[in-house]
N, C-alpha and C positions, 0 to 999 in steps of 0.2 A: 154180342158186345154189350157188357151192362151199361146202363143209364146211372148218371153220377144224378142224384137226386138232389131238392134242396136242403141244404142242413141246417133247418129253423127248428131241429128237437134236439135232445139233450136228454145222458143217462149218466148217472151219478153212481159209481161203484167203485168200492175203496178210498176213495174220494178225490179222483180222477172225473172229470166230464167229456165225455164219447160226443163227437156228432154224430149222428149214422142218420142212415136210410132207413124208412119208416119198414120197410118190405124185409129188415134182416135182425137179428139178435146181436145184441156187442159182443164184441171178441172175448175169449176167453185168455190167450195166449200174448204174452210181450208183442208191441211189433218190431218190425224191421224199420230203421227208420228210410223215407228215403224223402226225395228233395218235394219241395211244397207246392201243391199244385197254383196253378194260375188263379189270381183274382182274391188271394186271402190274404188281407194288409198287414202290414209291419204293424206290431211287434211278435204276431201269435205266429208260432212255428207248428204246423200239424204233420202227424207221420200219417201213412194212409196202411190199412189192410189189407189182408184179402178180400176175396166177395164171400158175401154170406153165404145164407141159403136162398136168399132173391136174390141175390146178387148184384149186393147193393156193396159199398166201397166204404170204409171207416176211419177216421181221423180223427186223431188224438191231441190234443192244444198241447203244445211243449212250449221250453223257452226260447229263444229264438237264439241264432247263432251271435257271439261276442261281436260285436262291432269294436270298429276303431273309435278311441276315444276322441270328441272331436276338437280339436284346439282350441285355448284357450283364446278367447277375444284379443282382438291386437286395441289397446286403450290408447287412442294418440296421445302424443307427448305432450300437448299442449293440456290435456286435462289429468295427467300423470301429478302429484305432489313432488315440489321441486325437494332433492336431496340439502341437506344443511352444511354447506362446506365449514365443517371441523380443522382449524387451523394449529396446530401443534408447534411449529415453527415455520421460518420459510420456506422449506424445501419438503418440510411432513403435513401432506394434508390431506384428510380423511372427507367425504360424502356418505353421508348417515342421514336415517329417516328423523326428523323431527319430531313423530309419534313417538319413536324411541327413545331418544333423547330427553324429551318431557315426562315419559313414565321412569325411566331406571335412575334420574339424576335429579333429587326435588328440587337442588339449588336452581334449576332453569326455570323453573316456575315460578319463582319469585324475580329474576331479574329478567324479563322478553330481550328476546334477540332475534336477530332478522336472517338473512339468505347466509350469515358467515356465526359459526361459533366460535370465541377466544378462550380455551376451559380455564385456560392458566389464569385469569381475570376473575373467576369462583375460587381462587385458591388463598387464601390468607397469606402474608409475607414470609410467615417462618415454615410455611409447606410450599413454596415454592422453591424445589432443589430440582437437582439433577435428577434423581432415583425417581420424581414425579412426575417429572416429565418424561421418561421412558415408561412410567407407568401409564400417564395419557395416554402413548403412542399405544400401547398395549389393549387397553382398552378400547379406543376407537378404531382399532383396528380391526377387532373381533366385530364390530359392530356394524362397518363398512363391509367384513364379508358376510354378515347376516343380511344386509339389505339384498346384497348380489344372489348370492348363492342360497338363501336360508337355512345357512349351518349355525346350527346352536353355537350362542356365545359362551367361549370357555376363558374365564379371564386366565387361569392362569397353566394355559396349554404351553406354550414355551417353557413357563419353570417344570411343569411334571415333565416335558421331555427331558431337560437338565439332567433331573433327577432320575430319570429310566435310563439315557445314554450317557452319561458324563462320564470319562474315564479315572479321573480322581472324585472320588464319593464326597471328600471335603471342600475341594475347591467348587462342585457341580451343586453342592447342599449350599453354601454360601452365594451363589448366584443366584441360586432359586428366592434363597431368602430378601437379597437384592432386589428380587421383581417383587416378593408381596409385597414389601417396605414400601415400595413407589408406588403400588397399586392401592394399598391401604391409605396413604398419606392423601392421591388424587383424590378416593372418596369418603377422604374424613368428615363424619360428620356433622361436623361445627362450623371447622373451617376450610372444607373442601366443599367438591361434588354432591355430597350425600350418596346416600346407595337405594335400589330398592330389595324388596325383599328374597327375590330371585338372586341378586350380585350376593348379598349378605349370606345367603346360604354357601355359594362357592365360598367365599371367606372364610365360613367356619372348617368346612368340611378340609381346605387346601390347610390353614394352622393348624390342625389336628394332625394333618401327614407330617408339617415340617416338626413337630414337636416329637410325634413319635420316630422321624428319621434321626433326630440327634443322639451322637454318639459322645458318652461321659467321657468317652476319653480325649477328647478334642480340649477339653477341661474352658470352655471360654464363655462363664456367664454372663458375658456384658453381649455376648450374641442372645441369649434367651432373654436377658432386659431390654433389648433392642424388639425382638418378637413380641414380646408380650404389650409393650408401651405401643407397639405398631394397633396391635390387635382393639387394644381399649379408643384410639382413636375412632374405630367405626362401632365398636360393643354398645349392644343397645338393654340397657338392665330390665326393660317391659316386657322383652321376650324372653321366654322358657328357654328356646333352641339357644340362644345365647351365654343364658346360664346356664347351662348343660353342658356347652364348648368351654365354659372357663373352667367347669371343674375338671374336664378331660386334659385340658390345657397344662394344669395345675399337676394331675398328675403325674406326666411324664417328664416333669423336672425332674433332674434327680435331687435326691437328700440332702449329698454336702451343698449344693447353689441356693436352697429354699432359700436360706437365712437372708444371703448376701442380694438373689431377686428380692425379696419384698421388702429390703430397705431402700435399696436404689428406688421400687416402683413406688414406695411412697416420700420420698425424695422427690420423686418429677410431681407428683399432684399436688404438693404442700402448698401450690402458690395456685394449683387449677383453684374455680368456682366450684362450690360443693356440688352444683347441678349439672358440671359437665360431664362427657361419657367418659375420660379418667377417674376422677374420684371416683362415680359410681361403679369401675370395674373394679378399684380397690376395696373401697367396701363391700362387696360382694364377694372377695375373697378373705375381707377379718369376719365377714358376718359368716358364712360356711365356715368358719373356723379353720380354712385351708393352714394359716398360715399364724 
């Protein structure tokens, strides 16, 4: 019967480390693994050999077998951050982290609010419609099931379904455009919510879809005047990604509407302040010489 020896030595080959028995040579051959003998603590898993030529026993440090991952601490609720009840009207109302709240919408930073948020109350008089407040809905919605579940907020996951399932392509493209309208007006950035730079992205990327879904034959420019004036209320002219969305934007007009969009769109700004994000989406379209 061999003697299991102490294994306070160590062989270093291929760069693997052997314990063995002072009395035998390391293995030359894979071992077998098999289960670990008594007395050798978590985490180091060792396979054992045959006997040498003294007949001494050999074990190899492996990684140890996968444990369960162990759950996640339970945080009493009492030291849990209370959610922000988001009040949309009386019967819609959302619970949203406050952290969230304070980074994607700068308008909350400037006015504190307590355990209830009124968003409609950020909204200036002539952006308080109907299309905005389904666009609230929309938004805090996305954002209550980010705090639940942590699925990425997609502002504008209902209109792309519209638009993938809607059995009339025209009535299902006008809905869609319905939700950006309310979603853009919510975070207009003067006299809305504001946006941060993550929502601003979905913005540009979802007006690029709906400009390149339009069909000339629908013939109805006062929809792409409607988009575009939607679009300049959150357009911010400091950023590049922006001005890269309006000339893409810009593109997919067709020809015979250029004329008749860029009178209407400087029609609406004639009375904006020169430093607001209208005017500056219009000049950024005579300055490119889009138009």
């Amino acid at each position: 019967m061999p003697v299991r020896t102490p294994f306070n030595q160590y062989y270093v080959g291929q760069g693997v480390a052997y314990n063995y028995s002072p009395n035998a040579p390391p293995p030359a051959q894979p071992p077998v693994q098999q289960p670990p003998p008594p007395g050798y603590p978590y985490p180091y898993y060792y396979q054992q050999y045959g006997g040498g030529g003294g007949g001494g026993f050999y074990y190899q440090a492996a990684a140890a077998p996968a444990a369960a991952s162990a759950p996640k601490p339970q945080i009493p609720s009492r030291w849990q951050p209370r959610p922000v009840e988001v009040v949309i009207s009386n019967k819609i109302i959302f619970h949203c982290n406050r952290q969230d709240i304070l980074f994607h919408f700068p308008a909350t930073r400037q006015d504190p609010f307590g355990r209830r948020l009124y968003p409609q109350s950020y909204l200036a008089p002539p952006n308080r419609t109907p299309a905005s407040q389904e666009g609230l809905r929309d938004i805090f919605q996305q954002f209550e099931q980010f705090r639940l579940t942590d699925a990425p907020v997609r502002l504008f996951d209902r209109a792309a379904d519209l638009l993938d399932r809607g059995d009339d392509a025209r009535v299902a493209y006008y809905e869609a455009c319905k939700i950006f309208v309310g979603i853009c007006t919510a975070l207009d950035k003067e006299w809305g919510l504001g946006a941060s730079d993550d929502l601003l992205r979905q913005i540009d990327e979802f007006v690029l879809v709906l400009m390149e879904g339009y069909d000339a034959a629908w013939n109805s420019p006062k929809l792409l005047v409607d988009l575009l004036n939607t679009y300049s209320q959150v357009f911010q002219p400091s950023s590049l990604r922006h001005v890269q969305t309006v000339r893409g934007v810009w593109r997919a007009v067709p020809l015979y509407a250029r004329s008749l969009v860029a009178q209407s769109m400087w029609g609406r700004t004639a009375l904006a302040p020169k430093t607001s994000s209208r005017s500056a989406f219009v000049r950024i379209l005579r300055d490119m010489s889009l138009y």
